[in-house]
N, C-alpha and C positions, 0 to 999 in steps of 0.2 A: 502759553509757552510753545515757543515752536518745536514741529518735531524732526526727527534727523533728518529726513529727506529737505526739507524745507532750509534747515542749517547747512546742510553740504552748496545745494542750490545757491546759498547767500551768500558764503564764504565762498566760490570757486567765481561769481560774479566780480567780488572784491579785488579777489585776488588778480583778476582778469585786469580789472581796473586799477589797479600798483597800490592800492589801498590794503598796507600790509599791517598797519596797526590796528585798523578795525579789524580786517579778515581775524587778526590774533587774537582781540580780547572774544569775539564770536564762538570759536573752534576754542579755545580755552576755557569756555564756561563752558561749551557741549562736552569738550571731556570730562567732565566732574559728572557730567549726568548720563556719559555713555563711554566708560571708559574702555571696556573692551571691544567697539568696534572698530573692524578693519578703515571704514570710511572714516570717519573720526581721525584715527589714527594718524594714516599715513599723509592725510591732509593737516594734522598739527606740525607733521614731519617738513612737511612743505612750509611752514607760516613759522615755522624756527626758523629755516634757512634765510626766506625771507629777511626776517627782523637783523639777522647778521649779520649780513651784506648791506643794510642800512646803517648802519651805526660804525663811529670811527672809533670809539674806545675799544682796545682791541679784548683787554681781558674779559668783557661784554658781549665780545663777538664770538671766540672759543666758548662761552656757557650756550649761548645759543647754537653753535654747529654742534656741541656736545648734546645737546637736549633734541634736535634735530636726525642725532646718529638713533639715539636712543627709540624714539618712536616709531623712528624706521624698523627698529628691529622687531619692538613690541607687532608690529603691520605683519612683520614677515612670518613672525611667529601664527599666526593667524589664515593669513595668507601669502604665499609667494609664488604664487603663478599666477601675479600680475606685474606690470612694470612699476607703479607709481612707487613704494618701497625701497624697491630698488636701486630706484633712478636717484631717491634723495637720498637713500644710506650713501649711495657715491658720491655726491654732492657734497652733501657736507661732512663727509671723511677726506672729499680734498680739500675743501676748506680748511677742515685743523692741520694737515698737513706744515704750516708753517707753524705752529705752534709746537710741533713732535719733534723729540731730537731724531740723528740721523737713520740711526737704527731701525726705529718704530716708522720713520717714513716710508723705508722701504719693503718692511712687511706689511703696514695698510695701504702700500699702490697696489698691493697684488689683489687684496680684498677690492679694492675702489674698478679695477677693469675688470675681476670678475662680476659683480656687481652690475656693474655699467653695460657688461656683454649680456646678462640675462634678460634687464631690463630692454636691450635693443632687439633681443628675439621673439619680444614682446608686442613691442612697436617699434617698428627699423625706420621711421620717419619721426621721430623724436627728436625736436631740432635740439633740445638741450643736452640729451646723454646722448646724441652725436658729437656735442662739444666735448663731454668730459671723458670719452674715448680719444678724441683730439690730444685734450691737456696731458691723459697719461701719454698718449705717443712723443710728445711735445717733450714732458719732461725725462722720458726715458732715452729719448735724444741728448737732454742735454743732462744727460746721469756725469756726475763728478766721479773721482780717481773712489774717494771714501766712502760712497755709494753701490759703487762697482763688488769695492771689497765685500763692503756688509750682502749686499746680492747673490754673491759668490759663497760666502759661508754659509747664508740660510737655504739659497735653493740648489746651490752645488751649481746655479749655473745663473748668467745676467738678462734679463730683459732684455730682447731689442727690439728698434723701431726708427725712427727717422722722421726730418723734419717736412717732408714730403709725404709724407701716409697721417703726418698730425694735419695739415695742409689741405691735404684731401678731405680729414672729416670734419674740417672747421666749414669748408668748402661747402659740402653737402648740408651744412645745418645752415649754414647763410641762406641756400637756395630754400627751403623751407619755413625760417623765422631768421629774419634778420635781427640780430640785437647788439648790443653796444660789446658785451663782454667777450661775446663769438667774435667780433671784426677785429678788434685788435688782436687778437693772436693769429688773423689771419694775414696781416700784416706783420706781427712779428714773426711769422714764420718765412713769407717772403725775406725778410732780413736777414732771417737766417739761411735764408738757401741765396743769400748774395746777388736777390734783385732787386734791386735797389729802389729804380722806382715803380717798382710795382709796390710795394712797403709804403713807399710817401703816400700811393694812392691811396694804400689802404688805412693810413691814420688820416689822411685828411676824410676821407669816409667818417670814418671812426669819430671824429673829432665832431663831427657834425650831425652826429645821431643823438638823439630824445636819450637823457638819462635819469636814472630816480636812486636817489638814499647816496652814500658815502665812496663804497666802493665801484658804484660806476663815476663819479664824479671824480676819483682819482683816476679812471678808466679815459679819460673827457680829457683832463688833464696832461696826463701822459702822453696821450695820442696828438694833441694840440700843440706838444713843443718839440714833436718828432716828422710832422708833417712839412 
């Protein structure tokens, strides 16, 4: 039987490798036989998100980011003056976000940037919770009239940010790990700052990048009929 050093080792190789169903069923037996450790942990927290973002059934994909949120926290409880935790409780708390009605979305954005801010003062070169620092700037940008309100009631005051500071930190993650899910919002956000073809360039980028599982493949998609 292998021992934890040796399973973290094999699962973070997997993983490396886009091999997210092995990495899963590996880190899913080690939690039965090391449930309360941090390593353990917050790397199943990673191999939920994973498995989510591959799959198009959607009610499939909220148990997964839901299961995801969960071992996050289990991690944090444990530890939390590390980023990995962190980085995934944000992750896939924006992930359900489409799932939340209006309300609950705008009390878990606040959770999701704090989160995402601790994890980055952990590691400030984290190409991926560079993104999802992005995505809250991104969507707090594009905050609705109803959004506004609920914002307003809960914290007495609204979010701000802009599509040029999401821009920035999709910018900085590119420069560090380029990946399919970062380039198109860096191109969408050219679109929204009204350069037009700077945008085309970036979904033809986009369009042309190595993708793996469902939702970069509508990522592929998307960027391929905007380019």
């Amino acid at each position: 039987i292998p021992n934890m050093e040796e399973v973290v080792k094999e699962v973070d190789e997997l993983a490396e490798a886009k091999q997210y169903e092995e990495a899963h069923k590996i880190i899913s037996d080690a939690f039965v036989k090391y449930p309360d450790q941090y390593e353990i942990l917050w790397r199943l927290s990673r191999s939920e998100f994973d498995i989510a973002e591959m799959l198009s059934d959607k009610s499939a994909t909220q148990v997964h980011f839901e299961k995801s949120c969960e071992y996050a926290q289990q991690a944090l409880k444990i530890n939390d003056q590390s980023s990995p935790p962190h980085k995934y409780f944000a992750m896939a708390l924006s992930g359900l976000l489409d799932f939340l009605p209006t309300k609950d979305q705008v009390t878990k954005s606040a959770l999701i940037k704090e989160h995402a801010d601790i994890a980055l003062k952990f590691e400030p070169k984290d190409a991926t919770t560079l993104h999802v620092v992005g995505r809250w700037c991104f969507e707090v940008a594009s905050i609705g009239y109803i959004q506004r309100t609920f914002a307003k009631a809960i914290w007495g005051t609204v979010p701000t940010s802009s599509y040029q500071e999401a821009l920035d930190y999709f910018l900085k993650s590119n420069e560090i790990e380029p990946y399919i899910g970062n380039s198109i919002f860096i191109a969408h956000s050219y679109d929204k700052l009204k350069q037009s073809e700077k945008a085309k360039e970036w979904y033809s980028i986009t369009a042309s990048m190595p993708h793996t599982g469902f939702a970069e493949e509508q990522i592929q998609k998307e960027a391929a009929s905007k380019k």
